[in-house]
C-alpha positions in Angstrom: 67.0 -139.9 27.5 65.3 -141.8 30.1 65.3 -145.6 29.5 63.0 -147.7 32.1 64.3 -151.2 32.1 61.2 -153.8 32.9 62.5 -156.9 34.4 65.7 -154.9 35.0 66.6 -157.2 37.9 67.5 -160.2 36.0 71.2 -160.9 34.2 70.3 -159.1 31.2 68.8 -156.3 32.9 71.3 -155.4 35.2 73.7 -155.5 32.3 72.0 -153.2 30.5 71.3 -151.2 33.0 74.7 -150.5 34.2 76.0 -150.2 30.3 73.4 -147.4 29.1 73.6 -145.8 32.7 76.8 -144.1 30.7 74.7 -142.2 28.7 70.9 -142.3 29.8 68.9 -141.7 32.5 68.0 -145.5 34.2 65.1 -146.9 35.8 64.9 -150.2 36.7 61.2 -151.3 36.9 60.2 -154.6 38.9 57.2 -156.0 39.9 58.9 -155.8 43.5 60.1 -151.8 44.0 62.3 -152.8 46.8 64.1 -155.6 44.5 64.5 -152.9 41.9 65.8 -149.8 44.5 68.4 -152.5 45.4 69.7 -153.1 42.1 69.7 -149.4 40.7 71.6 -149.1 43.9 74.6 -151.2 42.2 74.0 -148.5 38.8 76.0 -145.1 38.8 72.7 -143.0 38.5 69.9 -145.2 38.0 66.7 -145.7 40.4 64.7 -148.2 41.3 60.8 -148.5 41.4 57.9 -150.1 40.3 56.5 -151.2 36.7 53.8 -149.0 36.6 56.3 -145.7 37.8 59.4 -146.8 35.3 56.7 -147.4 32.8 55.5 -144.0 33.4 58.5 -141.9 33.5 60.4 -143.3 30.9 60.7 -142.2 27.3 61.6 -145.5 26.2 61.3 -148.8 27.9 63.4 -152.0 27.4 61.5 -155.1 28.6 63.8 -157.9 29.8 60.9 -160.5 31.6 61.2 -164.3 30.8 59.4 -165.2 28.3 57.3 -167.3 30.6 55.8 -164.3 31.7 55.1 -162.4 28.3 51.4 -163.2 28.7 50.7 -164.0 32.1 52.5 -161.0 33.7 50.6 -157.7 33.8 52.2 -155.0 31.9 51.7 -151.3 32.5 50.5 -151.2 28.7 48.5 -147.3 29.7 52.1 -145.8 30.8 53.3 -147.1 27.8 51.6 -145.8 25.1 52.9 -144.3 22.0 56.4 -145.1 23.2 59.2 -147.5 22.0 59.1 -150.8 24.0 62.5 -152.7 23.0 61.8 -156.3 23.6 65.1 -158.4 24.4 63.1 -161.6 25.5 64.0 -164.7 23.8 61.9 -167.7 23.9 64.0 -170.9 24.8 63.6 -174.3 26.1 66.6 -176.9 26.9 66.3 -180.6 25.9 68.8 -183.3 25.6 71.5 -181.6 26.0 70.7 -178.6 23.4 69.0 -175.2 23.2 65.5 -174.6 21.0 63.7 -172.1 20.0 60.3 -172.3 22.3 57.7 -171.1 19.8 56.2 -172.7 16.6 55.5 -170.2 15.1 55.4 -166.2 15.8 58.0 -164.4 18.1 58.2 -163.0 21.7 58.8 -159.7 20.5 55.1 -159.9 18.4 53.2 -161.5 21.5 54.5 -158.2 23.6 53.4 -155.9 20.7 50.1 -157.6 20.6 49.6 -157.1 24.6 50.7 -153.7 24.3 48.8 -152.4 20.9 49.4 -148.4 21.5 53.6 -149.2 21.7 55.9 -148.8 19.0 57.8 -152.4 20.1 61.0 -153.5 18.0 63.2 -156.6 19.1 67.0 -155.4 19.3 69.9 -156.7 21.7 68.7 -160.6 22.0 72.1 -161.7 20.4 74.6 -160.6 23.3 75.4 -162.1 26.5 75.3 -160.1 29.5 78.9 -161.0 29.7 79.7 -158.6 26.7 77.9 -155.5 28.2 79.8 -155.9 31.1 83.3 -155.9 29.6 85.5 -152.7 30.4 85.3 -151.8 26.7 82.5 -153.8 24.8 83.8 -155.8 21.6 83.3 -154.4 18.4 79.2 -156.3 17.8 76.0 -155.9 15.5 72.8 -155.4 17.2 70.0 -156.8 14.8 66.8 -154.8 15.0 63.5 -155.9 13.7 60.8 -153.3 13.6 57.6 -152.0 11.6 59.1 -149.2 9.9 63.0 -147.5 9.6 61.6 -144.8 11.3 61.3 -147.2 14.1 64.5 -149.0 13.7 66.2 -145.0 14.0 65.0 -144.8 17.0 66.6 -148.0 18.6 69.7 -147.5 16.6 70.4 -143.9 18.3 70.1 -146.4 21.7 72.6 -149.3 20.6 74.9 -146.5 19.0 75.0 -144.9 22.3 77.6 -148.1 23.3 80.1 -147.7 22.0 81.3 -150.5 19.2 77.9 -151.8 19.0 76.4 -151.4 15.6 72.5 -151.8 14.5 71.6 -153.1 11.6 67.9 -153.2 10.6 66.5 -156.8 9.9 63.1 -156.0 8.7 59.5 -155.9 10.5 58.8 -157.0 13.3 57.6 -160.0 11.3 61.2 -161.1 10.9 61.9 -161.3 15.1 61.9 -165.1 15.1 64.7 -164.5 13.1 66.4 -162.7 14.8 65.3 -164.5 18.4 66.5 -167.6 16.6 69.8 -167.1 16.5 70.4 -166.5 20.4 69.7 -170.5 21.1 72.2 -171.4 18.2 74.8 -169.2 19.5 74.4 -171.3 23.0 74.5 -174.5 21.0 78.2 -173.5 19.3 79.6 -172.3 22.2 78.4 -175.2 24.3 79.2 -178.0 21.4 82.7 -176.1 20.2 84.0 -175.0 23.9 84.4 -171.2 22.9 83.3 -169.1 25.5 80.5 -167.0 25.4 79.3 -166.1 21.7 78.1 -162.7 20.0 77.1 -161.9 16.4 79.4 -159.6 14.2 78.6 -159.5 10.7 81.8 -159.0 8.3 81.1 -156.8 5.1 83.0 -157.7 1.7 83.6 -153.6 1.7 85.7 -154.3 4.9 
């Protein structure tokens, strides 16, 4: 499968990048083609180019912007249509010492489905630090995935089951990614208040 990453430059990007490089085809898209030829350079396989070529080549696209450029950026919403966009953008701000969530109300995961209207977008990986994807062996995690429909959520849980140890579970619509997004800043909070370390969800089943 080919996976365009857009934004693939950042933390998170490169992470991913280099993790699903194992078993996809990666592109890492970037408003600045030279930026992303450099970085696929550092991923066993993966190129580099524009967002308008990753867009178009892919089969499924993973956008990792800052939020602060969800609407103002230009997205390549034509090369993108009627494919999966997986959205791992969480909205933050830092105050006082502590992480919060940076919308009222909504999600970044509906403002890029609204920008892109002819994209099948779900939200899925916002819970885990770079840090984890870039482990020898990733720790045993749950990926929450929110999307419009399971046949929807299928689709990103045949990408997270590709890494191995990383399990989805499906949260609901797409309605239900504030959720989701919401949990990233409290995770920051615990680790920074309790001294932990980094901090990942894993969900433990009374069957287990």
């Amino acid at each position: 499968m080919k996976i365009a990453i857009i934004g693939g430059t950042g933390t998170m990007g490169r992470a991913l990048g280099k993790r699903l490089s194992k078993s996809h085809e990666v592109i890492i898209g970037s408003r600045d083609p030279a930026k992303a030829r450099a970085m696929a350079a550092t991923i066993e396989g993966a190129k580099g180019s524009d967002y308008s070529t990753a867009a178009s080549e892919c089969d499924v696209a993973i956008v990792a912007i800052p939020f602060s450029a969800v609407e103002s950026q230009e997205l390549p919403g034509a090369e993108l249509s009627g494919k999966l966009v997986i959205s791992v953008i969480n909205p933050m701000k830092f105050e006082r010492g502590l992480f919060y969530y940076g919308l009222e109300k909504g999600s970044a995961a509906e403002i890029l489905s609204a920008r892109l209207p002819k994209s099948r977008v779900a939200t899925a990986f916002n819970n885990i630090s770079p840090e984890f994807l870039t482990k020898t062996e990733v720790p045993s995690l749950d990926v929450m995935v929110a999307a419009d429909s399971e046949e929807i959520f299928y689709e990103v849980a045949r990408i997270v089951n590709s890494v191995p140890n990383l399990r989805p579970l499906y949260a609901g619509p797409l309605s239900e990614a504030q959720a989701v997004e919401r949990v990233t800043p409290l995770m920051l909070n615990l680790a920074r208040k309790n001294r932990t370390g980094n901090l990942a969800t894993r969900f433990v089943s009374q069957r287990e």
